[in-house]
C-alpha positions in Angstrom: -18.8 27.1 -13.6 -15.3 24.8 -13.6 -15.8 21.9 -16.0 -13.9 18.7 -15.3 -14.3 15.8 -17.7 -16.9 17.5 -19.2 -19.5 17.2 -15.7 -19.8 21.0 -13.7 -18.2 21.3 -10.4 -20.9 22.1 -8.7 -25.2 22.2 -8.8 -25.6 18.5 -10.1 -28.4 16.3 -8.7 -28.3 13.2 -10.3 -26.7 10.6 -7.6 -24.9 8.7 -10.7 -23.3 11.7 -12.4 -22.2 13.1 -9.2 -21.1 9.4 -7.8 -18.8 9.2 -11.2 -17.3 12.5 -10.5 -16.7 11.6 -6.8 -15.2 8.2 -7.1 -13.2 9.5 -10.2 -11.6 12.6 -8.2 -11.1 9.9 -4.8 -9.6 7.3 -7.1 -6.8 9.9 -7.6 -6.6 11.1 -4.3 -6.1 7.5 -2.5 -4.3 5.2 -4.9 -5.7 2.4 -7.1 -4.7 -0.2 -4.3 -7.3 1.1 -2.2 -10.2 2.4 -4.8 -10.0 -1.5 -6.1 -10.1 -3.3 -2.8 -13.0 -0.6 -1.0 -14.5 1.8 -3.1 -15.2 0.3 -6.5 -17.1 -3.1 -5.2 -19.1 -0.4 -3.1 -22.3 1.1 -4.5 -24.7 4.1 -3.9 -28.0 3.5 -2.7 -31.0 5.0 -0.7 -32.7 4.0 2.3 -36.2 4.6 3.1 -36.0 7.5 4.9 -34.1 8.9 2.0 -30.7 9.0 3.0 -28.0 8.3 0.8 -25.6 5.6 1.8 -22.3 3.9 0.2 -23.3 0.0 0.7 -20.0 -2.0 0.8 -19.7 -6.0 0.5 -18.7 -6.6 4.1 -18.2 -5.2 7.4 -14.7 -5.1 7.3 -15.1 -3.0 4.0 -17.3 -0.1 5.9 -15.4 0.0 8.7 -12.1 0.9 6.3 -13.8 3.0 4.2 -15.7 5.3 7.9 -12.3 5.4 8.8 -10.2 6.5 6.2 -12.9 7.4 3.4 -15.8 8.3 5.1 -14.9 12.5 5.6 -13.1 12.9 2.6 -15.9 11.1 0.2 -18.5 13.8 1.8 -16.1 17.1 1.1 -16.1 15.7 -2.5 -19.8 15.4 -2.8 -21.1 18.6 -1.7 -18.7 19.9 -3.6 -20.7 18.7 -6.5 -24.3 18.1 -5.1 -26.7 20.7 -5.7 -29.0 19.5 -3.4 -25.9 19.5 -0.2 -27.2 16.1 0.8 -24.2 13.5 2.8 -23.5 10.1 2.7 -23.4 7.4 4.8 -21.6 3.9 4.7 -23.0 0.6 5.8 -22.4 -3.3 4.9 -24.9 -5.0 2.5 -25.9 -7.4 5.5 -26.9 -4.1 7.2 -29.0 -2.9 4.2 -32.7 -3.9 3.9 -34.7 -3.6 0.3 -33.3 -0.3 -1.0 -33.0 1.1 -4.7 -30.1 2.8 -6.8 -30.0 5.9 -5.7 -30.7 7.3 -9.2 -33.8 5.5 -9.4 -35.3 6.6 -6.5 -34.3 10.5 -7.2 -36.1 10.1 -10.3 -39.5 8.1 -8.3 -39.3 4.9 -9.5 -37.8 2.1 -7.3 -37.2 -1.0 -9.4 -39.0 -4.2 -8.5 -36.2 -5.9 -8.3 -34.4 -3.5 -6.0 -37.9 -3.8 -3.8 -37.4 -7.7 -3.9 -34.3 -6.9 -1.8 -31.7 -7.6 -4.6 -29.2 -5.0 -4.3 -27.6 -4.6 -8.3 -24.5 -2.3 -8.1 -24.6 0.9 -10.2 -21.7 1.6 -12.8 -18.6 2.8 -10.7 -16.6 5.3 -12.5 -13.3 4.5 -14.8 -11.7 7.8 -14.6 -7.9 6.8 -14.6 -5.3 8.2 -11.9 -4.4 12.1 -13.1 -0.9 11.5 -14.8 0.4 15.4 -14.2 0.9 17.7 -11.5 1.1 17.5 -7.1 -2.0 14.7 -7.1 0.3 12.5 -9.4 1.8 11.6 -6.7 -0.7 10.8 -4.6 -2.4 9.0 -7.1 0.9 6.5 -7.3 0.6 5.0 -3.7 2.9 7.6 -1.7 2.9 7.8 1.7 2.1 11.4 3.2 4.3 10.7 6.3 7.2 9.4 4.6 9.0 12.4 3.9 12.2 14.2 5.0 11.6 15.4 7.4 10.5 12.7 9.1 13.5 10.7 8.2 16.0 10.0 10.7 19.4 10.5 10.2 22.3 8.3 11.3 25.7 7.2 10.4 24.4 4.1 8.1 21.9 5.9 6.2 23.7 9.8 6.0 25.2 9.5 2.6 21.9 7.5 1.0 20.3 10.5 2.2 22.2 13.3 1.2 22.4 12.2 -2.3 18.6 11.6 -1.9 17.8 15.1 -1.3 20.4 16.1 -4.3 18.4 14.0 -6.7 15.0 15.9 -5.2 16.3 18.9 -6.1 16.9 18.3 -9.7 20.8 19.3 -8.9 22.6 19.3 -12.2 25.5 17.1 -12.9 23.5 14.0 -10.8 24.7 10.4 -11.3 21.5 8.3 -13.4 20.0 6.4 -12.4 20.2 6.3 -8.8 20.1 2.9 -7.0 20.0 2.6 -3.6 20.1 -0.7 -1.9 19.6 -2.6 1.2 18.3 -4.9 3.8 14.2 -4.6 4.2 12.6 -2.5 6.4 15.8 0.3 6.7 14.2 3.2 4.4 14.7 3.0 1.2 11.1 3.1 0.2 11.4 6.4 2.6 13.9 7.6 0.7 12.0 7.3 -2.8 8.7 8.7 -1.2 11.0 11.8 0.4 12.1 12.3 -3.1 9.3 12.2 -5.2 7.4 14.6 -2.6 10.2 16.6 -2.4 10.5 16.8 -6.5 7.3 17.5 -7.2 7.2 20.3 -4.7 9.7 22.1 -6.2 8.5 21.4 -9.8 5.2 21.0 -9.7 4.6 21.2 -13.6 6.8 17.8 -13.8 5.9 14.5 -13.9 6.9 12.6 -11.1 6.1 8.7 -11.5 6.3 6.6 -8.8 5.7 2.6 -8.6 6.9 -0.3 -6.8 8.4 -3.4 -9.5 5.2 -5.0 -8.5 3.0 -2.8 -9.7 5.0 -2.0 -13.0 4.7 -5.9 -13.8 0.8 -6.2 -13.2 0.6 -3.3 -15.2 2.6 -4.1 -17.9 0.9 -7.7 -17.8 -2.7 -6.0 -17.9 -1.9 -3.9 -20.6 -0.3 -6.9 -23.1 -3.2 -8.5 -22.3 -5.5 -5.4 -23.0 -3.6 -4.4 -26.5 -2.4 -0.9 -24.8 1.2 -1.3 -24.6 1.7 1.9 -26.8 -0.3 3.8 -23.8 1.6 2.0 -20.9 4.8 3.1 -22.7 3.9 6.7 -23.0 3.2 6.8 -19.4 6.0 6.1 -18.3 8.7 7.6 -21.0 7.1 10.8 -20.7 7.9 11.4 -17.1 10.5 13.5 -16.1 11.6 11.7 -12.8 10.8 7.6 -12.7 11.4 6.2 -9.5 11.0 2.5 -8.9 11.1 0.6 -5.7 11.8 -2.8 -5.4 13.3 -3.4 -8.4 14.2 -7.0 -7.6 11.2 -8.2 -8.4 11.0 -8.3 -12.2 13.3 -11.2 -12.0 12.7 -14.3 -13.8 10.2 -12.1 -16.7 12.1 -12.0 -19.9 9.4 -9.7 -21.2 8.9 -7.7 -18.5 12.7 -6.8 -18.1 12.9 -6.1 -21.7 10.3 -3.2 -21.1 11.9 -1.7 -18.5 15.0 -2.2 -19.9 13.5 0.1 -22.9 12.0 2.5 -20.4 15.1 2.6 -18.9 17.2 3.6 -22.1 14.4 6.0 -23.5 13.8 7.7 -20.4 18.4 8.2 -19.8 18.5 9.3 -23.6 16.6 12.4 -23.2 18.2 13.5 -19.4 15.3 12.5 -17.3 15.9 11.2 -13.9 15.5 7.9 -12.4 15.6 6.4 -8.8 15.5 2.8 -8.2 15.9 0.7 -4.9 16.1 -3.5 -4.6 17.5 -5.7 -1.5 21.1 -6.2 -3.2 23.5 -4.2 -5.2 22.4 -4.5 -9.1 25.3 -6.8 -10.1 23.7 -9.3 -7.1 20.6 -9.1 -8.7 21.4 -12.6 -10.3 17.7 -13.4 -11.1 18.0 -10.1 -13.3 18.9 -10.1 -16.7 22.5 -9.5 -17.2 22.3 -6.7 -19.4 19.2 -5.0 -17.4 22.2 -5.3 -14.4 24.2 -3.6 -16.4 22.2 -0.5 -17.1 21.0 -0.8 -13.2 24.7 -0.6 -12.1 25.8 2.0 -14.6 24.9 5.2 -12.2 25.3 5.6 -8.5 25.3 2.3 -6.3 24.1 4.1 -3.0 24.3 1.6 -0.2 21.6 1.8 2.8 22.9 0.3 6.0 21.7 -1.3 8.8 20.4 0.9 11.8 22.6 1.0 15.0 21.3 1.3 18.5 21.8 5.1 18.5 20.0 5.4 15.1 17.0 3.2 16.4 16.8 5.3 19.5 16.5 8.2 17.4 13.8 6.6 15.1 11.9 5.8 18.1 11.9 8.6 19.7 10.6 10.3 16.4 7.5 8.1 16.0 6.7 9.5 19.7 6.9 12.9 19.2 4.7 12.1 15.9 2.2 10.5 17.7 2.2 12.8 20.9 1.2 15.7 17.9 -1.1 13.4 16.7 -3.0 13.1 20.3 -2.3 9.4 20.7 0.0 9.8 23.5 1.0 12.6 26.2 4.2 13.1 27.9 7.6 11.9 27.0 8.4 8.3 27.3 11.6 7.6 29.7 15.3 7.3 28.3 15.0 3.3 30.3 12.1 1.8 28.9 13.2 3.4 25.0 16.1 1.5 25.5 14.5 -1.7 26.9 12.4 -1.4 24.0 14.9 -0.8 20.7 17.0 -3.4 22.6 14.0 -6.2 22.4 12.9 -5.5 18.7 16.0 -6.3 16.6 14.5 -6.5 13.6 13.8 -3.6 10.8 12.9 -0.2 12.2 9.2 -0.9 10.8 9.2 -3.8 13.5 10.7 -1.1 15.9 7.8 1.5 14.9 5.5 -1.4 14.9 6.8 -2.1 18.9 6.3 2.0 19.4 2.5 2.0 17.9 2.3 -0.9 19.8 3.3 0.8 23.0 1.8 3.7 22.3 -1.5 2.5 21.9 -1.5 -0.1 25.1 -0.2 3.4 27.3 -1.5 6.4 25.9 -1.8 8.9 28.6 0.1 6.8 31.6 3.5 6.9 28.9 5.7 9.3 31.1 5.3 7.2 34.1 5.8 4.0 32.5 8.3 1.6 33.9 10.2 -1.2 32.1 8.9 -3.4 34.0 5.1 -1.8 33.4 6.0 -1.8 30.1 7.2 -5.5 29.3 4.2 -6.5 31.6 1.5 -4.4 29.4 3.2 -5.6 25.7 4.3 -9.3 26.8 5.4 -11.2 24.0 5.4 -7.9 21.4 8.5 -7.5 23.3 10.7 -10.5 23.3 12.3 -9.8 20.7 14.9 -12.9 19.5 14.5 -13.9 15.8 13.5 -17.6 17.3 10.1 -16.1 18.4 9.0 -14.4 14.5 6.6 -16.2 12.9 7.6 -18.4 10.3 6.6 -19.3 6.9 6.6 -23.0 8.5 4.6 -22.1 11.1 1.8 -19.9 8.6 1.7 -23.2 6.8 1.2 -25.4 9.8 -1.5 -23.2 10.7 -3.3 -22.5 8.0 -3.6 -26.4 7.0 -5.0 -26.8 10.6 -7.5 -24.1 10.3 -8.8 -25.6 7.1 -8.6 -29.3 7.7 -6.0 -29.8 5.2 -2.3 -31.4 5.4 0.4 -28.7 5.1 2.0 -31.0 1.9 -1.2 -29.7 0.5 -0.5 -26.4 0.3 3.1 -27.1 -1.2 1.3 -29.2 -3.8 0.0 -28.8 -7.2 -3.5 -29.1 -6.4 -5.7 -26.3 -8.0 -9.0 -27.1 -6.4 -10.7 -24.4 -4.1 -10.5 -26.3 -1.4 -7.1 -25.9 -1.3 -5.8 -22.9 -4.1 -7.9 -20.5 -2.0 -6.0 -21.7 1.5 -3.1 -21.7 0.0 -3.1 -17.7 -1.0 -4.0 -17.1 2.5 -1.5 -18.8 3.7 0.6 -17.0 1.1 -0.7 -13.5 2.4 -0.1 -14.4 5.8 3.3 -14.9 5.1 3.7 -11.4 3.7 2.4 -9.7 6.1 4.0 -11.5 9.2 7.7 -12.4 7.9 9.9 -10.6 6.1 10.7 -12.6 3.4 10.2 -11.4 -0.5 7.6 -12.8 -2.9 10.4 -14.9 -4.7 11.8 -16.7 -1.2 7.8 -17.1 -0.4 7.1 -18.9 -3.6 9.9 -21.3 -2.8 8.6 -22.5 -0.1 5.2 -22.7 -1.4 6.4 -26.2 -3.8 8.9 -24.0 -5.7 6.0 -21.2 -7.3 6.6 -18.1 -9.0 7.0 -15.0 -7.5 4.5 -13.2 -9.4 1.8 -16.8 -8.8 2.4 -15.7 -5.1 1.4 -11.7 -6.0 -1.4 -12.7 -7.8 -2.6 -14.8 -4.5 -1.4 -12.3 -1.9 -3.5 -9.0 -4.5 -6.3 -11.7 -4.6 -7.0 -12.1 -0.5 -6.7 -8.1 0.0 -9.1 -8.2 -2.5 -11.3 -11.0 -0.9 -10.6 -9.3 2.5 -13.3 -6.3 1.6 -15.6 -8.4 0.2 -16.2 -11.6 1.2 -16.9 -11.7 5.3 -15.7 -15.6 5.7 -12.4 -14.8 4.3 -12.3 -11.8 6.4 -13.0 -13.7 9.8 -10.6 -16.6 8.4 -8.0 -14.5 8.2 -8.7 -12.8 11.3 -8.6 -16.2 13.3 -5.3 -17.3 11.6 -3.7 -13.7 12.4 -5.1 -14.1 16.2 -3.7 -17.9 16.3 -0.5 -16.8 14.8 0.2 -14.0 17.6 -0.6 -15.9 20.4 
């Protein structure tokens, strides 16, 4: 038999051993974003005709994890289970009295468990695998976003030619890379490309990958947890670093020091790093002039905005993608492309956005679609016009209504529930429906922190799985919102 962390691969029985294993194993697989918000809250249990089942806080919860969990989470535990039983998922509001799954393999259902009190079991703490091709999965990558799926044009051809130099570990290469631009024009393609790409070709090196966001929390958690020495290792060991985002360690002295370190470690013994922010590094002016320095001391590699050609080349990619992936048939015509590129002027994740968006309202009837078929079916998806976005104004506004609160409120200092909790909706709302950065969100939240409004935006996705009124709060706000 394989041993892994000391449990065998296969021919367990025990539901807790084999759960550990699992939910170790999918922690790596699907990111710690996702394991956090879904899985870990989640716990195993039996029903009474026997069947196993993954209980999750809410509705909204199960319904995530059946759709993007479910298949995988079952592959991983007959792998291990010697007795080749499946799992289920359902809601705690679905679940009558039922016992830990342990328990009940071993015949004795706790009285409390019988009393109907559902008491989650230990979920495992096996951290993220540090080496090797599931590295970079375990980071947060995007399996779509590589390069081949990257469209070429004339404003993004040199960001990505030197892109696919750096992911070949070509000698002689400028460090660190830094590639900059507007949002939503693929930059964080680019690093995804690369670190796929990099790790593919060496897959004994160790490729890190993490977005500014996610190095501060982390760096925070581990100050506060005494493990600085370990988070430091972590990172100067890897051969290739690559950072997206970058503008966002702004304004933390201590937190720009480390990288700062991490930088100069990881440039003193050759190893390669790839950073991206919304500005050029010396624009950076929230950045800490010598950090700038070090940012601006490689390759500056400017991302530009699409054109019209570009865009009708990135659009026509996403339907050829989703044509292989069965979501659509036939080839959409050269008119109503147009009509549509030329009413989303935004990023090209608001153009594939408008594609999905067509896409799914069309499916099969998409080679005969008209324009006007098409504006009639999408309506206001497609009017376009930077006066029709959502605002943060207008998320504020909202939101205050919603909860019966002044919008002043939400700009104020209050720290009650009443209003904190409102408040990082509102916050999350704004992140997902504008396009403006954490720092330009705190702003107009009273003049906040960025990293207050990351804390309140990571808290709702967290509330989102687990609590079903925040769920259908922010699913009333987002329908309000859109129409």
């Amino acid at each position: 038999m394989i041993m892994v962390g000391g449990a065998r691969m296969a021919g367990m029985t025990d539901p807790d051993r084999i759960w550990t294993e699992a939910a170790g194993r999918l922690r790596g697989e699907i990111g710690e974003g996702a394991f956090s918000s879904y899985i870990a809250p989640s716990a195993v249990r039996v029903d009474g005709a026997g069947q196993l089942i993954l209980v999750t806080p809410t509705a909204y919860a199960r319904d995530w994890v059946r759709k993007n969990a479910l298949r995988r989470m079952n592959e991983l535990w007959l792998g291990l289970d010697g007795l080749s039983r499946r799992l289920d998922v359902r809601c705690r509001a679905e679940m009558g009295s039922v016992a830990p799954a342990s328990q009940v393999a071993a015949g004795r259902a706790p009285e409390h468990a019988l009393n109907g009190n559902v008491v989650p079991m230990p979920m495992a703490t096996v951290a993220p695998v540090a080496d090797g091709a599931r590295a970079v999965r375990a980071a947060g990558l995007q399996d779509r976003l590589t390069f081949d799926s990257f469209v070429e044009g004339q404003g993004n051809a040199f960001a990505l030619a030197i892109a696919r130099q750096a992911a070949a570990w070509a000698d002689g290469h400028f460090n660190p890379i830094f590639f900059c631009g507007p949002y939503g024009y693929g930059k964080t393609h680019l690093l995804n490309a690369i670190a796929w790409e990099a790790q593919r070709l060496r897959p004994d090196a160790k490729v890190v990958y993490l977005t500014a966001e996610r190095f501060l929390s982390t760096f925070v958690r581990a100050m506060q947890d005494r493990s600085t020495a370990a988070f430091k290792d972590s990172l100067r060991s890897a051969d290739m670093l690559l950072i997206d985002d970058v503008q966002f360690v702004g304004g933390k002295a201590s937190t720009q020091e480390e990288l700062l370190s991490t930088l100069t470690a990881l440039i003193e013994d050759g190893k390669r790093i790839i950073l991206s922010a919304d500005k050029p590094p010396m624009a950076l002016t929230e950045v800490e002039p010598r950090l700038r320095s070090h940012l601006a001391s490689g390759l500056t590699c400017p991302v530009e905005p699409a054109d019209r050609a570009l865009k009708l080349a990135v659009a026509r990619n996403r339907i050829e993608a989703l044509a292989k992936l069965g979501v659509v048939s036939g080839e959409v015509r050269p008119d109503v492309l147009e009509h549509l590129v030329d009413r989303t002027p935004g990023s090209m994740r608001e153009l594939e956005g408008a594609v999905n968006t067509l896409a799914a309202v069309a499916a099969t009837r998409l080679s005969s679609l008209t324009v006007d078929e098409a504006q009639g079916l999408l309506g206001s998806a497609l009017r376009g016009g930077p006066e029709r976005r959502i605002t943060v104004d207008e998320i504020q506004k909202t939101v205050a209504d919603h909860f019966t609160l002044k919008q002043a409120d939400l700009l104020s200092e209050r720290r009650t529930r009443s209003v904190a909790r409102p408040r990082q909706i509102a916050m999350w709302l704004c992140k997902q429906h504008t396009t403006r950065s954490y720092p330009d969100i705190g702003r107009r939240f009273g003049g906040r922190d960025h990293t207050t409004v990351l804390h309140g935006v990571r808290k709702i996705e967290e509330l989102i799985a687990q609590d079903e009124q925040i769920a259908r709060d922010v699913e009333a706000l987002t329908r309000k919102l859109r129409s």
